[in-house]
N, C-alpha and C positions, 0 to 999 in steps of 0.2 A: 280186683274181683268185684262182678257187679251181684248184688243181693238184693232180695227183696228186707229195706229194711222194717225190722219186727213187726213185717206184717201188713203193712200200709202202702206197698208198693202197686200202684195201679194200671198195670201196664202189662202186655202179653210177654211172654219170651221171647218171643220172635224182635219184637222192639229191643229189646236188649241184645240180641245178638248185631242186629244193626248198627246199635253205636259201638258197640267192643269191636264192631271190624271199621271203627273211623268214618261212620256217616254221621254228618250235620245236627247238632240238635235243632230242629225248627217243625214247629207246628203246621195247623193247616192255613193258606192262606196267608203265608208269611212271605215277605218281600218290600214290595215296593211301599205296600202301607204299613210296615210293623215299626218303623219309629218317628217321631216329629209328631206333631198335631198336639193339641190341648191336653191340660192336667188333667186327671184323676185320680179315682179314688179309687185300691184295689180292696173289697170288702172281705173276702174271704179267701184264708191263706194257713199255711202252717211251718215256722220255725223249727226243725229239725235238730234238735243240740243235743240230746240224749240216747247211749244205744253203747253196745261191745264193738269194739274197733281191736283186730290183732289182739284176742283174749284180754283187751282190758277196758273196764268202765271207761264212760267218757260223757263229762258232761260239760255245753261247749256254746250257751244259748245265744250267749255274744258271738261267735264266731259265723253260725247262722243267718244271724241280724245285718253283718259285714255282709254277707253274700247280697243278701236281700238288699241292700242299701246302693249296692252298686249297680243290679239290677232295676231297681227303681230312677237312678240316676239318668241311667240310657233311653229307657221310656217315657218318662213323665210320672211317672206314678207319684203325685203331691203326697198321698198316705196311703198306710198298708193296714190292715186290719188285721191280725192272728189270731189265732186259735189251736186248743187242744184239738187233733182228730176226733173220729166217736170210737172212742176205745170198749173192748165188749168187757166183764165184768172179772175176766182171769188174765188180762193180759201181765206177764210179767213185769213190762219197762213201762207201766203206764205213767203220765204225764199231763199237767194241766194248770193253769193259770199262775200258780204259786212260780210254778217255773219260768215264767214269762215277766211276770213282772220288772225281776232287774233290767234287762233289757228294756221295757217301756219307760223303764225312767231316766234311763241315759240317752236315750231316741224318744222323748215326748212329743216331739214336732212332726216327726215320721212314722211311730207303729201306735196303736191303739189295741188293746186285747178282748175277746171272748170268751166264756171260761163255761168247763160241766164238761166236757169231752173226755174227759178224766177221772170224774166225779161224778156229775149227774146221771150221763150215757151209762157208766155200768150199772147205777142203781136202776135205771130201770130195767135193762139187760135182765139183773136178776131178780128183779120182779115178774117179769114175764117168765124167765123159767123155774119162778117157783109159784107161779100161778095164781097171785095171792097178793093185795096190798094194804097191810098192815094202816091204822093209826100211827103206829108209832114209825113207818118209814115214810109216811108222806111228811111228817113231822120233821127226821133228819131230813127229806129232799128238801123241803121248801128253806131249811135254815141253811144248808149248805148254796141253796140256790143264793138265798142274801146276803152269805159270806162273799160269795163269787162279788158280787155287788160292791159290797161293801169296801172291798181290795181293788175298785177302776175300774171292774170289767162295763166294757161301755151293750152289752148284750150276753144270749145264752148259746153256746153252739160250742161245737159242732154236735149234735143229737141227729142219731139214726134210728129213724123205721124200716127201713129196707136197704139193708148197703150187701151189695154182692161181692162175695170172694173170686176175687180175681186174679189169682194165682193162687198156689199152693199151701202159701204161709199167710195168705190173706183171710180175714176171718168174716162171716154171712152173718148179719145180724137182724133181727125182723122183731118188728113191737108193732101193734096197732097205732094209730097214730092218736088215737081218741080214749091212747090208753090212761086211767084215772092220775097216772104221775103227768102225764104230758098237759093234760088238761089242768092240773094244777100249776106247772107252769105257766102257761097260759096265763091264768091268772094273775100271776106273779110279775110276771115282764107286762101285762097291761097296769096292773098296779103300780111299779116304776117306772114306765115307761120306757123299756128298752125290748129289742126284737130277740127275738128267738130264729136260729141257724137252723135248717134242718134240711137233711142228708133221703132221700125217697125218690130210689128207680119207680118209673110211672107202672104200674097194674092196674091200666084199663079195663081189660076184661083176660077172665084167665087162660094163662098160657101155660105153654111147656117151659121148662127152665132154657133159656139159651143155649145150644149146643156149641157156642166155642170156647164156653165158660162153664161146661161140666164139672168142675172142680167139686170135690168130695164134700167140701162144708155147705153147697150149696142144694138147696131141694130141689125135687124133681119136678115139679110143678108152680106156678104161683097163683096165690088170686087175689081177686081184687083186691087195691087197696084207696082207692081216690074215696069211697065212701066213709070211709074211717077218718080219711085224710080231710074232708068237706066237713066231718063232724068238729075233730080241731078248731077249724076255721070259724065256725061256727059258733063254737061254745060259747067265746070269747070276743065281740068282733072287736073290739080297744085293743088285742093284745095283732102285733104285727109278726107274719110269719112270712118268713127270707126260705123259699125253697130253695135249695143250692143246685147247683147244673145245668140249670136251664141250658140249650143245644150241646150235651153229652148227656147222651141213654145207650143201653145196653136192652131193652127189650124191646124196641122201637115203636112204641106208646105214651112218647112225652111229643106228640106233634103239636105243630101251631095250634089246629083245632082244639085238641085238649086244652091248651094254656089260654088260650083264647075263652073258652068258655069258663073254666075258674076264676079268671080274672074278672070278668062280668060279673060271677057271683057272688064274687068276695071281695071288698074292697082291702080288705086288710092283708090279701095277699099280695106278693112281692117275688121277684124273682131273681137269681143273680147268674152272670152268664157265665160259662168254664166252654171252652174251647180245645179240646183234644183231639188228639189221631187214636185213641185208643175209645173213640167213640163209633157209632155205627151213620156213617160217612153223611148218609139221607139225612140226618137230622141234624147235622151241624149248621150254623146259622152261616158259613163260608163256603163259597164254592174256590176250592181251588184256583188262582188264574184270572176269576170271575167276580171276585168280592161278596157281598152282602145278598144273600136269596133274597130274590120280591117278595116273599112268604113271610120273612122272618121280620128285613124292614117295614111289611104293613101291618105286623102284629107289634111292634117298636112302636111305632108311631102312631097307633089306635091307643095304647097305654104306656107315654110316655113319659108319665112316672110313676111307671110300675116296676123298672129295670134299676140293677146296679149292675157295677162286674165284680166277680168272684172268684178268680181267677184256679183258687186250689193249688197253685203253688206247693210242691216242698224244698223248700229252702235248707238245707245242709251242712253244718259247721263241715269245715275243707279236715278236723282233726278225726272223721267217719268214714270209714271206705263202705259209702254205699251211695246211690244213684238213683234220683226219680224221674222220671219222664218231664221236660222241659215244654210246658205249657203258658210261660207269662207273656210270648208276642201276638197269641190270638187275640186276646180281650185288646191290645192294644189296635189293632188291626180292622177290629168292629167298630171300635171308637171313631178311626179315621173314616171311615164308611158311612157314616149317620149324618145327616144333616146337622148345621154349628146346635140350635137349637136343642135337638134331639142328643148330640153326644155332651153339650154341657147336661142334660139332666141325667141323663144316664150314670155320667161319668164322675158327677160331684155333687148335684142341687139333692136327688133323689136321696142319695148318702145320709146327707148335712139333716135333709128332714127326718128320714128314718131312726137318726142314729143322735138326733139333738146334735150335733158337733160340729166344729169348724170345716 
């Protein structure tokens, strides 16, 4: 039985009816370049070990890890990078760094952690819906933030300002981005030195909600949000911030141009690449058949290093019957597509600086 599991499944129904009637997992632009060519580095991902399988707990983070390991084997992927999701502030099964750790310490060589997806993401969650931010919870964020630190995490993510429900059990989440906890971060990861992950469908200027994603937890309208998003950026320029998605949008307002112009004004921005068929097709950095858009490689290669890959991954202990949409041959696929130059920095150099690490 395929499920969306607790919530975090990104992917239309129609996709799932697809593979339950025995079509191919394979993303867009996969083929002839989706394996061989140079190592990297996949920066953003998530380990899947915890959830109800046949009415009974299961908690399974090493089993995950196996998935991932073999998946990496086939690719190249030298390291993986995980993370909690951005869990909203009532999720029942939530989950986050503490859980991941065993796992990085038996795979040192191959996964490195993220952590707040679990912990930081609801606290501001429920600061924005109580309208309100306390002394004393910037107090527990920023200590919780140091704990996260303090236990490996080699950054802070995944953190959402705008994540859309994209199915029924998938949950909408929305914070300013320039909201006084984020900005405290900010601070925080410039002061250690490590980047911040975050999760923000583009809101150019305001629209209608997407009509193929009308789902009940999402609002009827959006607005802007790049202004709030340029305040972040801003606040802090020491602190590095890793937009997640880069070619997957769902409002189709994360164009070249867009990204092209934040990048100019921010050098502290960064961007990591995710590659899906559950994206809106125009804005994917692949053309089908065709390889790498001229659009996409000369915004590549005007800021090239400004990119990682990201892949977003969910990775699955085999002991969970539940099923995420199969997106890790995109990013590999772009990789072979870029100039040696261009996919070593993308793929590793860009990483190793952002992230202090081998």
């Amino acid at each position: 039985m395929l499920v969306a599991a607790v919530g975090f499944v990104v992917v239309a129904a129609s996709a799932y009816a697809q593979r339950a009637e025995g079509a191919p997992r394979r993303g867009p632009a996969e083929g002839r370049q989706e394996k061989g060519g140079p190592e990297y580095v996949d920066a953003h991902n998530h380990l899947f070990g915890r959830g109800r399988s046949f009415g009974r707990d299961v908690v399974d983070f090493e089993g995950a890890a196996k998935e991932a390991l073999a998946l990496m084997d086939e690719l190249g992927i030298r390291k993986m990078y995980v993370m909690p999701p951005p869990f909203p502030d009532d999720h029942p099964q939530v989950f986050d760094f503490s859980d991941l750790t065993g796992v990085i310490r038996k795979h040192p060589d191959r996964f490195a952690f993220l952590g707040g997806g679990g912990t930081l993401n609801p606290m501001l969650m429920r600061a924005v819906k109580e309208g309100r931010t306390s002394p004393d919870m910037k107090d527990r964020f920023e200590r919780q933030a140091l704990e996260i630190l303090a236990q490996g995490a080699i950054g802070f993510g995944e953190m959402a300002t705008e994540h859309f429900a994209l199915g029924p059990q998938h949950p909408y989440e929305s914070a300013p981005s320039d909201h006084p906890l984020l900005l405290l971060l900010a601070d925080i990861a410039a002061r250690e030195g490590v980047p911040i992950d975050l999760h923000m469908e583009a809101v150019d200027k305001a629209m209608s909600f997407p009509e193929k994603i009308r789902f009940r937890q999402n609002p009827g309208s959006l607005e802007p949000n790049i202004p709030a998003f340029e305040r972040l950026l801003a606040h802090n320029p020491k602190a590095s911030i890793i937009w997640a998605h880069v070619g997957w949008c769902h409002t189709g307002q994360r164009t070249t141009a867009l990204c092209d112009r934040l990048l100019a004004s921010h050098p502290n921005l960064y961007m990591s690449f995710k590659i899906s068929r559950d994206s809106l097709p125009e804005l994917s950095p692949l053309a089908p058949g065709q390889g790498l858009k001229t659009e996409w490689r000369d915004l590549i290669l005007k800021y090239p290093d400004r990119f990682i890959i990201g892949t977003d991954q969910f990775y699955v202990s085999p002991r969970l019957d539940v099923q995420f949409p199969q997106r890790a041959r995109g990013p590999r696929a772009l990789i072979n597509f870029l100039p040696p130059d261009a996919a070593r920095q993308v793929g590793v150099e860009n990483v190793r600086r952002l992230f202090g690490r081998d």
